[in-house]
C-alpha positions in Angstrom: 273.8 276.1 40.2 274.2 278.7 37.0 273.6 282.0 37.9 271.9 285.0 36.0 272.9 288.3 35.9 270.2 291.2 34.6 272.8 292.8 32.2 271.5 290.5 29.7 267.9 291.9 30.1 267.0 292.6 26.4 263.1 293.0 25.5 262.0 292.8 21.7 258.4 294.1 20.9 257.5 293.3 17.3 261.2 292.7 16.1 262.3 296.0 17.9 264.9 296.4 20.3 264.4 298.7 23.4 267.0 299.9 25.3 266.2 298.6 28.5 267.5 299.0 31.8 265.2 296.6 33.8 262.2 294.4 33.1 259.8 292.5 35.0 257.7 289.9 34.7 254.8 288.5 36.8 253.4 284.6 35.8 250.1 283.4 36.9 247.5 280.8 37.1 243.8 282.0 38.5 242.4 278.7 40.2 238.4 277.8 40.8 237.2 275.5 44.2 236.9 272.2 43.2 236.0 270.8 46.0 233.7 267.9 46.6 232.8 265.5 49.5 235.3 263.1 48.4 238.0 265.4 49.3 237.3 264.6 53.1 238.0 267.7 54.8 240.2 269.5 52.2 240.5 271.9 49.5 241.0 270.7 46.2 241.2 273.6 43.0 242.2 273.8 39.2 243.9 276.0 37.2 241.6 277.5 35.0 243.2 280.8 33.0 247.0 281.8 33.1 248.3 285.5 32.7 251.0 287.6 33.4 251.8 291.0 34.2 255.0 292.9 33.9 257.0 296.1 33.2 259.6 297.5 31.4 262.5 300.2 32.2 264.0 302.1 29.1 266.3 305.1 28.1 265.2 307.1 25.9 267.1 307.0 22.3 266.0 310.0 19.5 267.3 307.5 16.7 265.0 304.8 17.8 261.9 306.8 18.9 259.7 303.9 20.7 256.5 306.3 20.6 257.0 306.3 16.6 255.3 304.0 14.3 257.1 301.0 14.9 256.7 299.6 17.8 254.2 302.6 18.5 254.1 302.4 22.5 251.3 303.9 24.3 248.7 303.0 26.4 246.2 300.6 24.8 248.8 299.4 22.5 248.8 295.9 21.1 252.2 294.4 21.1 251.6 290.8 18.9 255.1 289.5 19.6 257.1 290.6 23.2 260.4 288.4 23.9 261.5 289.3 27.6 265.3 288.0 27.2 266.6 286.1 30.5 270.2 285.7 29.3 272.4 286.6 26.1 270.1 287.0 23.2 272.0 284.0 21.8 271.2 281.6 24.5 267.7 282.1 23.2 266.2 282.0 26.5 263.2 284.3 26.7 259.6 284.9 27.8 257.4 285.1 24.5 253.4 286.4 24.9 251.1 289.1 22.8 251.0 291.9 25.6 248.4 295.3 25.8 250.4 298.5 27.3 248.4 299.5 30.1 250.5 302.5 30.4 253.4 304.1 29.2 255.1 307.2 31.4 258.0 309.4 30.4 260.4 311.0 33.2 262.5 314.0 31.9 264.8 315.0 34.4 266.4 318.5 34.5 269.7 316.3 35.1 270.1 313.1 33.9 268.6 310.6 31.0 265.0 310.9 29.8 263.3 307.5 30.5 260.1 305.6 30.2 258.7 303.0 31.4 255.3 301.1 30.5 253.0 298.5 32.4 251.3 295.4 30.2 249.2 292.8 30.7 249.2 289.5 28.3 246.9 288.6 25.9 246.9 284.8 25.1 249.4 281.9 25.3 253.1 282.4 27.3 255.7 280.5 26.9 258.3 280.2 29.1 262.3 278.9 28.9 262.3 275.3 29.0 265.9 275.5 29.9 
């Protein structure tokens, strides 16, 4: 079995790079009852809508402000293209989806690196690594 490592975690949101120091990501399929008397005794359900929810960990760089107008994080946000890097940005392994921030939160500590981190939610398709 190849393992991962997290040092790899990079995280693009439309074509810019954050400076991340975790990222996580949360798949899922909401499911209806399709059940019927033909399934004798058991439950039977669908899939019926797919989303994901997740976060991102960043330090905070002057030169690359992420609250500026590119990528323009805040809550509400759209972002149309987020790539959530599992591996070497040249394995070109990654999560793709359109995400909304739900909220973005700054920490400035009297000692120690300003950081931020924001919640999303997608918005449309995912695609996953198919390797």
């Amino acid at each position: 079995m190849a393992k991962k490592t997290g040092n790899f975690g990079y995280v693009e949101c439309d074509g810019f790079t954050l400076h991340v120091t975790k990222w996580s990501f949360d798949h899922k399929a909401e499911v209806e009852d399709s059940t019927t008397t033909e399934d004798v005794g058991y439950q039977n359900v669908e899939p019926v809508l797919e989303s994901g929810d997740g976060e991102v960990s960043c330090i905070f760089d002057t030169t690359a402000v992420p609250t500026a107008a590119s990528p323009g994080l805040k809550g509400g946000k759209t972002i149309s293209v987020m790539k959530l890097y599992i591996g070497p940005v040249a394995d070109n392994r990654y999560i793709q989806c359109a995400a909304l921030v739900k909220n973005l939160a700054v920490e400035s500590p009297v000692k120690g690196l300003i950081k931020y981190n924001f919640t999303f939610t997608t918005k449309g398709a995912i695609t996953l690594p198919a390797s």
